[in-house]
C-alpha positions as a LaTeX table, in Angstrom:
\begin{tabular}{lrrr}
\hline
Residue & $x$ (\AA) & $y$ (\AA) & $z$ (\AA) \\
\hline
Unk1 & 17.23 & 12.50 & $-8.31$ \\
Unk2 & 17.86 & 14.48 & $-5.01$ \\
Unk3 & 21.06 & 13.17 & $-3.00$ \\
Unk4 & 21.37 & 13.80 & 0.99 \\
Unk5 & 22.33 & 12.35 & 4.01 \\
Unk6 & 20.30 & 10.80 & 6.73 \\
Unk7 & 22.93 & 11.15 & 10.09 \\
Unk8 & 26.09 & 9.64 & 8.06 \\
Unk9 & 24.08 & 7.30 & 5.42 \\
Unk10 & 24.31 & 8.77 & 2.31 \\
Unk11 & 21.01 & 8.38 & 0.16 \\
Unk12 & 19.03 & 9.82 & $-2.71$ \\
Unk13 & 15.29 & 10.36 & $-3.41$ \\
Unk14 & 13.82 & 9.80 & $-7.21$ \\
Unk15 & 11.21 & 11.98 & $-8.40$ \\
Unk16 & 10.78 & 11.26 & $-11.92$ \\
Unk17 & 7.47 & 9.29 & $-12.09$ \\
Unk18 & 9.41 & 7.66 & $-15.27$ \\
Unk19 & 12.06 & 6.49 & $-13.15$ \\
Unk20 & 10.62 & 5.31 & $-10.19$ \\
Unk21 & 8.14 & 3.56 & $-12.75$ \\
Unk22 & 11.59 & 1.81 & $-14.20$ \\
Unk23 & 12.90 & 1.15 & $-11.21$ \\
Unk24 & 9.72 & 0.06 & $-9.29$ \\
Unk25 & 8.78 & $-2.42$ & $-11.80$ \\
Unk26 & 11.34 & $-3.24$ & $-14.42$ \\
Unk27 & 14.45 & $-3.16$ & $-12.20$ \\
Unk28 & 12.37 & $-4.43$ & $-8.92$ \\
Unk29 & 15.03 & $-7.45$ & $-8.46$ \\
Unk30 & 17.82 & $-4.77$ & $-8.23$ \\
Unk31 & 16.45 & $-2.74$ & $-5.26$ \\
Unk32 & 15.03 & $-5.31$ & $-2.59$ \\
Unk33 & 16.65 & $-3.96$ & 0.25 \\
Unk34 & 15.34 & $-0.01$ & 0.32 \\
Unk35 & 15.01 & 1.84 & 3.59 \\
Unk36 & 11.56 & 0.22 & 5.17 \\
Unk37 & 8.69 & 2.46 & 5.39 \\
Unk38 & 8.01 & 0.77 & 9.56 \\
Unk39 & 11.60 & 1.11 & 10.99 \\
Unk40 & 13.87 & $-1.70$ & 11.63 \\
Unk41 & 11.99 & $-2.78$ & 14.44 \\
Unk42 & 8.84 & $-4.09$ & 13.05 \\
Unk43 & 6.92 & $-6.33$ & 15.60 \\
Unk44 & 6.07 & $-10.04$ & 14.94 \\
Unk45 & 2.44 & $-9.49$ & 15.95 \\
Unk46 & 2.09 & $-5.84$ & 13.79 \\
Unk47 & $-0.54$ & $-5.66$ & 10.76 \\
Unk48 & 2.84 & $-5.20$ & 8.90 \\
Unk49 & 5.01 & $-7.44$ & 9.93 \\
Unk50 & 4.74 & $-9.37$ & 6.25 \\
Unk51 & 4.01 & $-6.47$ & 4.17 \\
Unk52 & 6.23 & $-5.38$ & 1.23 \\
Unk53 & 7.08 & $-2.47$ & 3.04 \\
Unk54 & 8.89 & $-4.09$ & 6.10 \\
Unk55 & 9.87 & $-7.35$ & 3.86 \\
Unk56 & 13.66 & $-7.66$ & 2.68 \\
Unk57 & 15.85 & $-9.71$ & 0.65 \\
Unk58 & 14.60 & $-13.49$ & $-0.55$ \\
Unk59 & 11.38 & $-12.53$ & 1.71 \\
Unk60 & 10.54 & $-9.46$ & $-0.16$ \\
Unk61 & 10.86 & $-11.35$ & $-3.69$ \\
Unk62 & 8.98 & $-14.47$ & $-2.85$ \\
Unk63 & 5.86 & $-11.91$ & $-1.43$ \\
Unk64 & 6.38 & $-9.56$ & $-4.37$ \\
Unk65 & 6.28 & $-12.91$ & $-6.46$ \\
Unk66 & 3.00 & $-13.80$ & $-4.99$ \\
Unk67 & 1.27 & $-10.53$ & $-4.50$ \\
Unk68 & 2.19 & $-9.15$ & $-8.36$ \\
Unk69 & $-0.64$ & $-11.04$ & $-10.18$ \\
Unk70 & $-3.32$ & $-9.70$ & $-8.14$ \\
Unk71 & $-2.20$ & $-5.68$ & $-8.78$ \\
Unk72 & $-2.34$ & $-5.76$ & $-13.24$ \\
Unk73 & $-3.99$ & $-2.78$ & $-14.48$ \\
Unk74 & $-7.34$ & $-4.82$ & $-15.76$ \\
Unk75 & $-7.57$ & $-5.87$ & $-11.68$ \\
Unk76 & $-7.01$ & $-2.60$ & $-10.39$ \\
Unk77 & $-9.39$ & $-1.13$ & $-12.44$ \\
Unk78 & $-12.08$ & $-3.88$ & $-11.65$ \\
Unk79 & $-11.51$ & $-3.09$ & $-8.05$ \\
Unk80 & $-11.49$ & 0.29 & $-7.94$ \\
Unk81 & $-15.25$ & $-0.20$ & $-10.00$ \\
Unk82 & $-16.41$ & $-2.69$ & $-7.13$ \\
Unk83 & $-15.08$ & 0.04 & $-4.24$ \\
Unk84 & $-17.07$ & 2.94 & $-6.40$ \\
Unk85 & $-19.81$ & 1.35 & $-6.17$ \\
Unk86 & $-19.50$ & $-0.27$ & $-2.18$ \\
Unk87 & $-18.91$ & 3.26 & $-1.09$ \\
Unk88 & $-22.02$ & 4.59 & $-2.87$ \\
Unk89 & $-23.92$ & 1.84 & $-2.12$ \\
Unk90 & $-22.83$ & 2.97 & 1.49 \\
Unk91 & $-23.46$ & 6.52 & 1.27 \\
Unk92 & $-26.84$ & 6.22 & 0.00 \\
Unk93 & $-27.96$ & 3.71 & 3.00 \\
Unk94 & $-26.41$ & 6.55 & 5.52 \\
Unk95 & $-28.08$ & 9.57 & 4.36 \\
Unk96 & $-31.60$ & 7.14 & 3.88 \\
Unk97 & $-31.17$ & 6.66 & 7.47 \\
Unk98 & $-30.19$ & 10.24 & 9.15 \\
Unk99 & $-33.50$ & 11.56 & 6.98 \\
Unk100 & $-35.37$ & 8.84 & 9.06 \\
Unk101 & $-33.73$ & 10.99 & 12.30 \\
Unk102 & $-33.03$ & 7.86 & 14.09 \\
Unk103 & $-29.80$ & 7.44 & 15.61 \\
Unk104 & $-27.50$ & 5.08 & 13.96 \\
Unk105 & $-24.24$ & 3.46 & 15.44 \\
Unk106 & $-21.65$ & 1.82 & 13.30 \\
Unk107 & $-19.23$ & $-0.78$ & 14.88 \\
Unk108 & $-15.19$ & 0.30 & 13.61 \\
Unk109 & $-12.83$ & $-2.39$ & 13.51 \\
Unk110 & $-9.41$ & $-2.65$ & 12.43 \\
Unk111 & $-9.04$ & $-5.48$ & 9.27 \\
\hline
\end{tabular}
């Protein structure tokens, strides 16, 4: 644990992947109310306005509440299998095309 202050706040920083593995998910309900990752000032209409990084108190637990059951380990690892394989499915389509020498044109969108 590495202690310092930010202006006059004191506050510490965990590095032990143990303990912020205990304190993450065994002792969640004790430390609700961390620094958020957005600022103070999050706006109503940002992407993360209702994330768990900009969520406090009763609002953080009822979203961490809801949210937990889709992140277990046999669901991340499904996921991560299913993003594997998009990506290479991906891949493969854009280098099938730039052989072809036509000029392709992909439409980005923030989701």
């Amino acid at each position: 644990i590495i202690g310092y202050y930010e202006l006059t706040k004191p506050t510490y920083m965990v590095r032990d992947p143990e303990m912020i593995k205990k304190i993450a998910i065994k002792d969640f309900d004790s430390f609700t109310d961390r620094t958020p990752v957005f600022g103070d000032a999050v706006p109503a209409d940002s992407l993360f306005f209702n994330s768990l990084f900009s969520l406090r108190g009763q609002k953080w637990r009822d979203m961490r509440s809801t949210l937990s059951p889709a992140f277990t380990g046999s669901r991340m690892r499904h996921m991560a299998e299913l993003v594997v394989k998009c990506a290479t499915s991906m891949t493969d389509f854009i280098h099938s095309e730039a052989k072809t020498g036509r000029r392709l044109e992909f439409n980005m969108k923030d989701t």
